[in-house]
N, C-alpha and C positions, 0 to 999 in steps of 0.2 A: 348866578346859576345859568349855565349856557342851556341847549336841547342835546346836550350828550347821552352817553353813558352814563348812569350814578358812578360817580368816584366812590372808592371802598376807602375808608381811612381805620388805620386802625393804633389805637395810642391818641396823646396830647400832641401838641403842636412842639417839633423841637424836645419830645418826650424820650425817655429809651426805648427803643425797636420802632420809632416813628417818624416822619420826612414831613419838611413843612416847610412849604416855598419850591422854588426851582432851585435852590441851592440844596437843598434837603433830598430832593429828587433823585439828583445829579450825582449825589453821594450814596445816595440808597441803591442808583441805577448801577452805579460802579462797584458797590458790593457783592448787588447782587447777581453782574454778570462774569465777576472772578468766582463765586461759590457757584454758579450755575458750571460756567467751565472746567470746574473742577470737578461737578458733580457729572459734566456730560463725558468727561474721558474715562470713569468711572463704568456710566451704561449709557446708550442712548435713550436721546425721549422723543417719543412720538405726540402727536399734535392732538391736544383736547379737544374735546365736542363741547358745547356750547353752555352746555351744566356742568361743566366741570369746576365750573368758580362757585358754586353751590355746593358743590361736592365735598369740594380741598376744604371749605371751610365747614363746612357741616360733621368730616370726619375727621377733624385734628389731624390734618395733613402736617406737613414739618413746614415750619414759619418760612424757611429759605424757598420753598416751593410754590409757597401761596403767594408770596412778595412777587417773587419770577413773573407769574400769571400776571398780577397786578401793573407788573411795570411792562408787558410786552403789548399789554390793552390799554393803556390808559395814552391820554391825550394832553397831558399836563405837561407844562414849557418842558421842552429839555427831551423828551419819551422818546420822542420820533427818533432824533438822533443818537441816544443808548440805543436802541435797537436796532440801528443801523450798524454800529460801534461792534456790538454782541454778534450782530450775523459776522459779519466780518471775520471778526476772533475766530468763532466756530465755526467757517470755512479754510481759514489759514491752518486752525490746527485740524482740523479734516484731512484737508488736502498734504500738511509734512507727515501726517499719521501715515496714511497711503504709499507716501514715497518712502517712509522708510522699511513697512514692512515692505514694497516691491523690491527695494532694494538688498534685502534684508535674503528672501528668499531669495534670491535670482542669485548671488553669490553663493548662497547653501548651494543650491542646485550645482553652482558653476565647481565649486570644492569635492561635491558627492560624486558628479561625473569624470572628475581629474582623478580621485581616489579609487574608483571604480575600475576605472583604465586603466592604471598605473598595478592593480592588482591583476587585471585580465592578462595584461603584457608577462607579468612574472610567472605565471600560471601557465605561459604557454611556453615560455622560456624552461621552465624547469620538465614539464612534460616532453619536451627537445631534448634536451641536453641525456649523452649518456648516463647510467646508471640511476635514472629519476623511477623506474624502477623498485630498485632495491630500498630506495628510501622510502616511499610506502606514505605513510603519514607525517613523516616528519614535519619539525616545524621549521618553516621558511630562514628564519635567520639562527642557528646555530650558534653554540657559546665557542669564543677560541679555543684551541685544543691547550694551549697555554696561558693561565692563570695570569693576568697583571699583577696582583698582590694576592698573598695571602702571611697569616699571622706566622707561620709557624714554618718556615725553610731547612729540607736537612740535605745538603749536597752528599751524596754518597747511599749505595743503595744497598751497603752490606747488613752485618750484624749489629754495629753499633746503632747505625741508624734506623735499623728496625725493633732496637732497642728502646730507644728513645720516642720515636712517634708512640711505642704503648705506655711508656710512660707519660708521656705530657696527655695523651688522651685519659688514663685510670685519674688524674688530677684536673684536669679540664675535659670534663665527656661531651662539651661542645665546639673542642677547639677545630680546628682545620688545619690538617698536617699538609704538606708536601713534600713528599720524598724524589728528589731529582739524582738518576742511575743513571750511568754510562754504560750499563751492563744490560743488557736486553731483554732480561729475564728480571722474573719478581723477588724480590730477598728471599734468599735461602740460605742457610748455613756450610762451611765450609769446610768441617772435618771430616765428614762421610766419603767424600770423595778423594780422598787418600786412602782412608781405612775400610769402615763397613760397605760402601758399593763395590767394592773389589772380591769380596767374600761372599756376595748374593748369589744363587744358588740358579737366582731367574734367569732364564737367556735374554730376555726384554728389560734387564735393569737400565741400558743406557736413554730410555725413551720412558718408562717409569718413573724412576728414580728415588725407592723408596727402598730401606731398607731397616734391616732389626736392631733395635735398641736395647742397651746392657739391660734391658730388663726383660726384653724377649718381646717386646710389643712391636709391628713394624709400623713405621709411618714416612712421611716424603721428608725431601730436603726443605721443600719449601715452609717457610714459617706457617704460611697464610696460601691457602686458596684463594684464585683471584675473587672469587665473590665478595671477599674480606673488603677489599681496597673500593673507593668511592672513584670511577673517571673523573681525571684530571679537568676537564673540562666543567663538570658539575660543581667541583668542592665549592667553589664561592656562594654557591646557592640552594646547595642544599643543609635544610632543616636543623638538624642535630650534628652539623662538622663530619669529621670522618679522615683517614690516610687513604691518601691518592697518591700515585706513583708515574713519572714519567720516565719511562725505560728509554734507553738509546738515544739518553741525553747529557751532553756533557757541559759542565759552565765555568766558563771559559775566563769570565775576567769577574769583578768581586769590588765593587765602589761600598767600601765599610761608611764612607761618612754620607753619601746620599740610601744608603739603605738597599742596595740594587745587584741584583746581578745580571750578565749576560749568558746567554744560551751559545751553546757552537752551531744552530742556526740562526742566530740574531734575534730569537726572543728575549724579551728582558722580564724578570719578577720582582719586587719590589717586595721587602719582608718587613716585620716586626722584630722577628727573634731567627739567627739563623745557628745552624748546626753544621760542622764542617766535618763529615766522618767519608773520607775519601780514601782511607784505608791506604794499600801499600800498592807496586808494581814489582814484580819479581825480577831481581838483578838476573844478569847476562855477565860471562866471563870474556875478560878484553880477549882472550886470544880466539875466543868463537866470533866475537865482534868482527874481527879483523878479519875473518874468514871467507867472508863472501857469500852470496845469495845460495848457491849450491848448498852450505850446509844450513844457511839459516832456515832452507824447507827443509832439514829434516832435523830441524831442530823443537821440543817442545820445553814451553817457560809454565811449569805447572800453577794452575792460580785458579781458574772460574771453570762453571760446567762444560763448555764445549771444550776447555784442554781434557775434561776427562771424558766426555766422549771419543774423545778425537785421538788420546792415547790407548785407549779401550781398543780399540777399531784398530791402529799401527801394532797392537801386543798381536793379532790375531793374522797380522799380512807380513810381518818382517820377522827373521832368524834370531835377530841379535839387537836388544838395546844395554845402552849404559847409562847408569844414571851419576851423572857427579853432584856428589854432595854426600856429606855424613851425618849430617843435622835429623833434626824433624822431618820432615816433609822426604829428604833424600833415604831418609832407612825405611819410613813406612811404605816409601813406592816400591822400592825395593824388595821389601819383605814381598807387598802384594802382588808384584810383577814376577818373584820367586816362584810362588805359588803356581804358575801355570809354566816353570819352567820342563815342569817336573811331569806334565799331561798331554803338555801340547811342542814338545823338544824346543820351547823358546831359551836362548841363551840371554843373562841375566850378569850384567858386570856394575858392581860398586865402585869407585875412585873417590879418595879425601886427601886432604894433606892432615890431616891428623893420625893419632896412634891406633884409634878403633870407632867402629860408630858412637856418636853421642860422647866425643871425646872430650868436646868444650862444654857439656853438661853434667856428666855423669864423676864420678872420681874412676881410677884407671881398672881399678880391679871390675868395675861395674862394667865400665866399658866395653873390656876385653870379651866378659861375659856375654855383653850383648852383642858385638861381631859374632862369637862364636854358634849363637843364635839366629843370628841372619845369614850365616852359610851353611846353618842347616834347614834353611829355609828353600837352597839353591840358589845361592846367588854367590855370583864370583868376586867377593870383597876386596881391592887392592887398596889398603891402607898407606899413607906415605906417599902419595903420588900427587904431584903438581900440575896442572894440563899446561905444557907451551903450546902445540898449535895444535890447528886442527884444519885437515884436508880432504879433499874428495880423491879417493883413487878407484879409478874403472868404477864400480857401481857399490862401492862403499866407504865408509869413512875411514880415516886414519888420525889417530889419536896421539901424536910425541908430547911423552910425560918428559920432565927436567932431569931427570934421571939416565934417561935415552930408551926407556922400556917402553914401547909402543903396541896401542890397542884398538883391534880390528871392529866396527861398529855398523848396523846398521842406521840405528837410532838416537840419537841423544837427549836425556833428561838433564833439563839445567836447573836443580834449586841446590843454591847454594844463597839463601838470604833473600829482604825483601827491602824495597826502596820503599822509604813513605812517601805519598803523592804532597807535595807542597809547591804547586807552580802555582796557585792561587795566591802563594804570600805577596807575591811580586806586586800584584796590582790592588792586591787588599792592604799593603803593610803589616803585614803581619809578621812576628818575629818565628826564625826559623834557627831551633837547638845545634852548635856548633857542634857538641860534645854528642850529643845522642840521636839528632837527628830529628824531624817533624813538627809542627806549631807548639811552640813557647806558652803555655798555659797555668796558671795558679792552681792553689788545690781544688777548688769550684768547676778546673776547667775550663776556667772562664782566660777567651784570648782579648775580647772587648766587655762593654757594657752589656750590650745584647747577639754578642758570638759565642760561641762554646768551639768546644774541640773533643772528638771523644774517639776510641779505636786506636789503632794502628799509629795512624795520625798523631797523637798526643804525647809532646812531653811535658808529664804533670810533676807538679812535686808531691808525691807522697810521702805525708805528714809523719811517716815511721822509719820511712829507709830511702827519703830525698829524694832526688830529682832522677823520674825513671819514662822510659818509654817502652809498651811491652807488647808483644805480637802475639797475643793468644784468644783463642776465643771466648775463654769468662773475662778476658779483664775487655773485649768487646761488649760482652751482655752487660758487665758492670759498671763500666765507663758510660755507653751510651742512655743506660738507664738514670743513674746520676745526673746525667747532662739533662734529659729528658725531666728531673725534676728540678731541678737548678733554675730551668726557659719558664718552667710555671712558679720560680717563684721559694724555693725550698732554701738555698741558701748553703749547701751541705758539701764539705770537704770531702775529698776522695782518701777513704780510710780501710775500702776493703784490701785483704791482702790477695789477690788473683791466684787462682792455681791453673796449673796446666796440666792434659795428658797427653801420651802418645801408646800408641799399640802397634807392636810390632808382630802382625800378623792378628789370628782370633783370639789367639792364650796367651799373648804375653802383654801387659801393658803396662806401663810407671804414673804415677804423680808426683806432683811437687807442688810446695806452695813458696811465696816471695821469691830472693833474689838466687836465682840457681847459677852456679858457677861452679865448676871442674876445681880453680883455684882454691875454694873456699874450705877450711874444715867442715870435716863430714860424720855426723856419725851415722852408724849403720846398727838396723834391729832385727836380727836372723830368728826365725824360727823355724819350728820343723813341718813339713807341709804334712798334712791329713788329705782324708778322700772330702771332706767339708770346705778347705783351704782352697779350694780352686776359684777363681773368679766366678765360673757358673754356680758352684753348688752356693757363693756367697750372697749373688743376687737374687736367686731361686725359694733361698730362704726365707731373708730378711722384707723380700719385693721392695726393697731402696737402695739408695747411695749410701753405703757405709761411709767411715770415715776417710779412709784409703781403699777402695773397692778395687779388686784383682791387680795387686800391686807383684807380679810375677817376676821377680826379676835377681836372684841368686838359683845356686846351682842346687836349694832347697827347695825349688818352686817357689816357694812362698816368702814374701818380702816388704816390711813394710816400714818404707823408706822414709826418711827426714833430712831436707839438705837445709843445715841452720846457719844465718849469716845474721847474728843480733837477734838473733830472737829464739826461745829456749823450746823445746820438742813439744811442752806441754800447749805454749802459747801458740803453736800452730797448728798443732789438732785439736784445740777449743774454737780455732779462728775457723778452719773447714766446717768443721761439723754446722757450726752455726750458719756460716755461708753458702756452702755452696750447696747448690740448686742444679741438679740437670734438666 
């Protein structure tokens, strides 16, 4: 026993939780300055007072704590040098602790003030820059105005494809449509502007554009108010999907196996399921081709809203238009251009090579009928007539028919037929109908796995009268809507039978349903007109689409026609009734 300190021992010698000897020490010392280290990076400790080794053991201090005390006091071989060992440790790790929080913060710092200035910088940049302004709040980086991907691609911004976007969304109400339009304006429909906006009453219809429906209600051309559609720019990211439309965009080439298209400004979209409803371009006659820039301005290719502002506007500044064409489109402008012959001293000339208007649709006695209808309309009907050329002389036109009969013109209207848009086959592969013209489609519609075809565009086979392609606006509602469930998944043959109408003028107008041809047997069902019988008093009545609604067209008024090619009278006024929808 030296004059030390009392050693504290606590245990048998070489016991559990006991040291005995300098080898005992040594190991105890080593334990206890890895639990001590352990325990100091935890909290620090500050330095006991001189009871405190009475304390720790008087109050059941924690064994690791009491042992600490024990071996940083004691004088037993070995002590001195643990505690040497132990400061050591706990100034290294002091000291890398220190260096790394210095180091730690001084880079926050150095990132905080890079980020800070890199924000100051833009803030002042955009406060510079013209129109910073008008943008107000906005946020700093803005979405492209052109979508990289989305699920749901429909090229073309007519009927069909606004057919289809309501369909794939009443089946998916979260899907994300894109409707991409080379047309500048928002889907609208396209019959109004031959017939009913010619017949409006308002001096403001060509900037309105809204006119009365056979049922007496008015409403616009356009399907959808813009509020309807989601900016192009949002679809990807907003919530619940939606149709968004990019106007005054046309796409230009069609990679079917990478998924992709391009933009005719070089953006590209990347699809899931695409929709090709590109609709038609309104043919030109070679001999006005040939003609030269002189008359190609005064020439109008009737097809989209501004040709009917734009012809609206020419009825009301020049003497004298002619319209070649006896078809659809060439009678009803005709009829409606008639109309202000007779108010405004506009002269009003028809030319066909057929026998009478609506002569490749109508059988001949019908025909005749309806010429004789449209020159009581005021218009100057020259049936029979070929155009060979067409020339400018002094400040009007000149017309040499094949004949040698020549006619004096200010203006000319050319519908005479519509070209379907297919320069997308070329770069897409896509088969284009040698016989009827436009993308090569199954009954589905279907031109790939994940392509459709619907509208104008489309030659489908129809499951009841083969392989057809049709230019009308329900077989657009119904084609596109089709398609629109087909891209979600529906699976379903193109089975309805399309019908079409036309109106010549307010009171006269015809239907038909399937395949209509001149050629075809015809039969006809006369009855005798009544003050009921008129197309007003029919719609006023019933407030719906009858089955044949103001079918005017024999010299009874009243007329309600059937043009059968395979199929019996019965089976296609069961097929209307059931179908169609205005």
């Amino acid at each position: 026993m030296g004059t030390g300190r009392p050693r504290v021992r606590r245990g048998g010698g070489g016991g559990r939780g006991g040291c005995s000897g300098p080898a005992g020490g040594e190991a105890a010392g080593a334990m206890l300055c890895c639990r001590l280290a352990a325990l100091g990076a935890r909290r620090p400790l500050r330095p006991l007072g001189p009871a405190a080794g009475n304390l720790l053991q008087r109050w059941n201090v924690p064994i690791g704590l009491q042992m600490s005390r024990q071996v940083a006091s004691s004088d037993v071989p070995g002590g001195k040098g643990s505690s040497s060992v132990f400061a050591l440790i706990m100034g290294l790790s002091t000291l890398g602790a220190g260096v790394y929080v210095y180091k730690t913060l001084r880079e926050n710092k150095e990132r905080f003030t890079s980020r800070v200035t890199t924000i100051t910088a833009r803030s002042q940049e955009n406060a510079l820059s013209p129109g910073a302004a008008s943008r107000g709040s906005a946020a700093p980086e803005a979405h492209p105005e052109v979508p990289s991907h989305v699920p749901f691609l429909l090229i073309g911004g007519g009927t069909a494809a606004f057919a289809a976007a309501r369909s794939i969304r009443a089946r998916d109400p979260g899907a994300r449509v894109l409707i991409v339009s080379e047309d500048p304006a928002l889907p609208y429909m396209r019959p109004p502007l031959s017939k009913e906006l010619w017949f409006s009453d308002d001096p403001n219809v060509t900037e309105t554009l809204r006119f009365k429906q056979w049922n007496g209600k008015e409403r616009s051309i356009y399907f959808q108010p813009p509020s309807f559609y989601v900016p192009a720019r949002d679809l990807p990211f907003v919530e619940n999907g939606g149709v968004a439309v990019l106007c005054g965009k046309k796409v230009v080439h069609m990679d079917v196996r990478g998924n992709m298209v391009k933009l005719s400004d070089g953006s590209q979209i990347s699809y899931d399921k695409c929709l090709i409803a590109t609709g038609g371009s309104p043919r030109n006659l070679p001999a006005i081709e040939r003609a030269g820039k002189d008359v190609q301005q005064r020439l109008t290719l009737f097809r989209k809203v501004e040709d009917f502002k734009s012809l609206e506007k020419i009825s009301r500044q020049v003497k004298s238009i002619t319209v070649i064409g006896g078809g659809f489109l060439g009678s009803e402008l005709a009829c409606a251009l008639g109309r202000r012959a007779r108010t405004r001293g506009l002269e009003v000339i028809q030319l066909f090579p057929e026998n009478g208007n609506m002569g490749k649709v109508l059988p001949e006695y019908l025909s005749n009928w309806t010429t004789e209808k449209v020159r009581r309309e005021g218009v100057n009907v020259m049936p029979n007539a070929v155009v060979k050329s067409v020339s400018v002389s002094g400040n009007r036109l000149v017309i040499k028919l094949k004949d040698g009969r020549k006619v004096e013109t200010d203006h000319i209207v050319a519908a005479v037929g519509l070209e379907p848009n297919v320069e997308l086959a070329k770069s897409a592969g896509l088969e284009v109908d040698s016989d009827f013209g436009g993308f090569r489609v199954n009954a589905e519609l279907q031109a790939r796995s994940n392509i459709w075809v619907a509208g104008d565009a489309a030659c489908f086979y129809d499951i009841k009268l083969g392989r057809r392609r049709v230019e009308h606006h329900d077989h657009a509602v119904v084609s596109g809507r089709l398609a629109g469930e087909n891209m979600t998944g529906a699976a379903k043959p193109y089975w309805h039978q399309s019908m079409f109408w036309s109106d010549l003028g307010p009171d006269v107008g015809y239907e038909a349903i399937g395949l209509v041809d001149s050629t075809l047997p015809t039969v006809g069902v006369f009855a005798k007109a009544t003050a009921k019988d008129t197309p007003k008093s029919a719609t006023e009545q019933s407030g719906r689409c009858t089955a044949f609604p103001g079918s005017c067209l024999c010299a009874c008024r009243f007329l309600c026609l059937v043009l059968c090619s395979g199929n019996s009278q019965s089976d296609l006024t069961a097929e209307h009734s059931k179908t169609h929808r205005l």
